[in-house]
TIVEX-209587 format. One record per residue (C-alpha): residue number from 1; residue in one letter; y, x, z. Coordinates in pm, 1 decimal. Each point is the difference from the previous one (the first is absolute). Layout:
# residues N
<node><num>NUM</num><residu>A</residu><v>Y</v><u>X</u><w>Z</w></node>
...
//
This chain:
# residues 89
<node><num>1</num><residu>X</residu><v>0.0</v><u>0.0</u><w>0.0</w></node>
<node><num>2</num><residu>X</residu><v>313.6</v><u>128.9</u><w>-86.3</w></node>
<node><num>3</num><residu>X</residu><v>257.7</v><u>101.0</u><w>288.3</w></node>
<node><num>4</num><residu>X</residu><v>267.9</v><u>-203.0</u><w>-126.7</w></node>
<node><num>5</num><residu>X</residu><v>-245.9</v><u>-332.7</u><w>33.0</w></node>
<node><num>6</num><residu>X</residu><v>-100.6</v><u>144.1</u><w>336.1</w></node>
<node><num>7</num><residu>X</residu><v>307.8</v><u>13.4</u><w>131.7</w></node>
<node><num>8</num><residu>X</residu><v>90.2</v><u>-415.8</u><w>-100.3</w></node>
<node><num>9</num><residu>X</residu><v>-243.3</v><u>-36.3</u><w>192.7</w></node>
<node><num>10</num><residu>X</residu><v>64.4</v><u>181.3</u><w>323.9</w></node>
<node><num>11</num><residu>X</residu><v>387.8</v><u>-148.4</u><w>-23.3</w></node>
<node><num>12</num><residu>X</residu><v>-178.9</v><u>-344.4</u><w>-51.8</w></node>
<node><num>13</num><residu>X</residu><v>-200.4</v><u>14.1</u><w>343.9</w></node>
<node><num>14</num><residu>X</residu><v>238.4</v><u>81.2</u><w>152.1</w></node>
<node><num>15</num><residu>X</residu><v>225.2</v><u>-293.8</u><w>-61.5</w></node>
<node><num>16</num><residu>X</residu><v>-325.0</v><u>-270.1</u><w>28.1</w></node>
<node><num>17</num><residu>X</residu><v>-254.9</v><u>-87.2</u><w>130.5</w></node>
<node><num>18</num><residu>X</residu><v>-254.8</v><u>-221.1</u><w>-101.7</w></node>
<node><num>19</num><residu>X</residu><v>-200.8</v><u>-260.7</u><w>271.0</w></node>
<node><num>20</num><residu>X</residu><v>-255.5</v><u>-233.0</u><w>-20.1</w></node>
<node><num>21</num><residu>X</residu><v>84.1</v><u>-361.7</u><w>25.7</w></node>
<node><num>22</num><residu>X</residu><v>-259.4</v><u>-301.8</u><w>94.8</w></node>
<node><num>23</num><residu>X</residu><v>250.0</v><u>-351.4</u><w>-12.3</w></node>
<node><num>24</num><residu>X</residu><v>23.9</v><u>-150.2</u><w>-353.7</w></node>
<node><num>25</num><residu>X</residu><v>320.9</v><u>-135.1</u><w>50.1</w></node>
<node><num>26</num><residu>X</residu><v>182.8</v><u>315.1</u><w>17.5</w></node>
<node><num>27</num><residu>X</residu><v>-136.9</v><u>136.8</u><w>-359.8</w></node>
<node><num>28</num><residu>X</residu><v>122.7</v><u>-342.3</u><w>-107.8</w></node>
<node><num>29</num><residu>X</residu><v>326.5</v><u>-6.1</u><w>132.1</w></node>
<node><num>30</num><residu>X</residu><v>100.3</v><u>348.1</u><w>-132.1</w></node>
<node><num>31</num><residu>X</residu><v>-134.7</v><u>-59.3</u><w>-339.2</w></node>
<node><num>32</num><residu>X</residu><v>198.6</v><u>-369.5</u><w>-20.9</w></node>
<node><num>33</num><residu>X</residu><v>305.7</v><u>156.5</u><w>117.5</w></node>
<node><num>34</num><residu>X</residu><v>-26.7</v><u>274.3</u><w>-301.7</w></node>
<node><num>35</num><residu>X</residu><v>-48.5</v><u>-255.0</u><w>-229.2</w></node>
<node><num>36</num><residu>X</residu><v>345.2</v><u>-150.3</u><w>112.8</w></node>
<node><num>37</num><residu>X</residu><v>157.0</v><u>317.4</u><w>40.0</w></node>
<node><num>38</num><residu>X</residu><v>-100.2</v><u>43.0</u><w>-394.4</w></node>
<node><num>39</num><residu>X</residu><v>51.1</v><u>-373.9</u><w>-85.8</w></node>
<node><num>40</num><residu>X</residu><v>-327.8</v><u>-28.5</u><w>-108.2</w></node>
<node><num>41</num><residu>X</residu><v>-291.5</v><u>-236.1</u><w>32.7</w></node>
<node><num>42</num><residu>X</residu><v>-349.7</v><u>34.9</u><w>134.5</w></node>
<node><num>43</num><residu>X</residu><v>-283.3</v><u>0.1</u><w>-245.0</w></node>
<node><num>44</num><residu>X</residu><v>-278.1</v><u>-9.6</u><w>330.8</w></node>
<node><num>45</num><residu>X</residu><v>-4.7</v><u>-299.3</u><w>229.0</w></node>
<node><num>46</num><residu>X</residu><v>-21.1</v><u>54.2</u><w>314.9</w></node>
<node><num>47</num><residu>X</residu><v>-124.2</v><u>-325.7</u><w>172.1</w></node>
<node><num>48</num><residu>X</residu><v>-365.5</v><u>135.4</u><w>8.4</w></node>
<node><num>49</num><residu>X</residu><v>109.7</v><u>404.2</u><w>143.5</w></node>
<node><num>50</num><residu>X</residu><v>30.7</v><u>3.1</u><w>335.4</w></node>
<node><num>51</num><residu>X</residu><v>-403.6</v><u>-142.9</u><w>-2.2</w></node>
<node><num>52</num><residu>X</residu><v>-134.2</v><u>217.9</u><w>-259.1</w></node>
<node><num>53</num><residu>X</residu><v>187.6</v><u>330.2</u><w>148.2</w></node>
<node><num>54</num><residu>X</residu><v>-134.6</v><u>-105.8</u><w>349.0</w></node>
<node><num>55</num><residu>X</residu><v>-411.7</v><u>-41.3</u><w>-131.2</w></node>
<node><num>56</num><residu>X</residu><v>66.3</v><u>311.5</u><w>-217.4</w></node>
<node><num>57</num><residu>X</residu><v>150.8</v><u>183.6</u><w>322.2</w></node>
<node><num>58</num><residu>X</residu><v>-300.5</v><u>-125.8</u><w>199.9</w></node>
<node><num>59</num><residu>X</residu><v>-229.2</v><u>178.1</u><w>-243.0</w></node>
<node><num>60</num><residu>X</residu><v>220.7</v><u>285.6</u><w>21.2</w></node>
<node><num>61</num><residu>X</residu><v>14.5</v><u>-65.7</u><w>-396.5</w></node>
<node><num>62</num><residu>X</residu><v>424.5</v><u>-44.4</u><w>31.0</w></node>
<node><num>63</num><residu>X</residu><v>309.8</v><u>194.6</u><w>111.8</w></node>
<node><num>64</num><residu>X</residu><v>331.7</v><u>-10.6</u><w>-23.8</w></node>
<node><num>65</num><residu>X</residu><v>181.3</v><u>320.4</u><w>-16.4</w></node>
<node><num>66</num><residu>X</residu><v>407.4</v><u>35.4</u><w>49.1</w></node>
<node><num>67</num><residu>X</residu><v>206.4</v><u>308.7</u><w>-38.5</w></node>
<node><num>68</num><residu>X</residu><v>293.5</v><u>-15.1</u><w>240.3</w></node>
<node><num>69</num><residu>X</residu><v>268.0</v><u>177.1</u><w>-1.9</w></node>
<node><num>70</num><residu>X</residu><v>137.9</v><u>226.9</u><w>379.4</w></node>
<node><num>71</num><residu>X</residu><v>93.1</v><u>-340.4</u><w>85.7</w></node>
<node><num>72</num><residu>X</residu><v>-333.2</v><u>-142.7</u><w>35.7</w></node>
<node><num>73</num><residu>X</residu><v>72.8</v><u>-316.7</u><w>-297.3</w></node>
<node><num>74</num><residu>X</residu><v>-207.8</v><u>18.1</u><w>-296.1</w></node>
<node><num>75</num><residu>X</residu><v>115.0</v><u>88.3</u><w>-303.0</w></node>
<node><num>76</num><residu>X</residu><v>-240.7</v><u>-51.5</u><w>-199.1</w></node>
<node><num>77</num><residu>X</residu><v>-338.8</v><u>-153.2</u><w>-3.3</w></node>
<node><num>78</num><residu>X</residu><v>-367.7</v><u>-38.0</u><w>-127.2</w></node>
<node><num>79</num><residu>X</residu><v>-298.4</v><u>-223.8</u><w>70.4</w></node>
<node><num>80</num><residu>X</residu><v>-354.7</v><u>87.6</u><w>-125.8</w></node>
<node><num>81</num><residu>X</residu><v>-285.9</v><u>-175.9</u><w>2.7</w></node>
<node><num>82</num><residu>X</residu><v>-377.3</v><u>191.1</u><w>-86.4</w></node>
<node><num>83</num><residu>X</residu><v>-354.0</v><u>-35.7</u><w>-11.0</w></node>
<node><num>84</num><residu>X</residu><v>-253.7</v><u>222.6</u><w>-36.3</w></node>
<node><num>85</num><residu>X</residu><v>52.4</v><u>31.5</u><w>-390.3</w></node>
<node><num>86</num><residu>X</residu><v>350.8</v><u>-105.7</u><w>-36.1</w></node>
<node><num>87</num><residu>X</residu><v>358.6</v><u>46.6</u><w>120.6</w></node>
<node><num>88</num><residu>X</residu><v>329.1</v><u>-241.9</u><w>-59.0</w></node>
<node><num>89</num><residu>X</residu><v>295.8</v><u>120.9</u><w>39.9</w></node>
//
């Protein structure tokens, strides 16, 4: 890897950190506020997420990952969901 890339990095961790988050609502409120921000609409739906991310979590098959910023608020945000074969991002 090339020092230059390296060295993103290093300045990266140390402005965020990235945690592991287990309620449903939270992914969904900082992805609906985005979409506002951006004045854009949803293409998911998200009447059916808080279940599905909660039996996926139980299987240990789901995670939601934020990086926040020094200040401890996310700042951006990802949700997975995998089996043994298969990962959606």
């Amino acid at each position: 890897m090339h020092f230059k890339v390296r060295q993103h990095i290093r300045r990266a961790e140390e402005q965020r950190t990235v945690v592991t988050i287990d309620d449903p609502q939270r992914f969904v409120i900082f992805y609906m506020e985005n979409l506002r921000k951006t004045n854009r609409k949803s293409y998911m739906q998200f009447d059916r997420f808080p279940s599905c991310f909660r039996n996926a979590g139980r299987e240990t098959a789901a995670r939601s990952w934020p990086q926040c910023g020094l200040t401890g608020i996310p700042v951006a945000m990802t949700f997975l969901v995998w089996d043994d074969q298969t990962s959606i991002i």
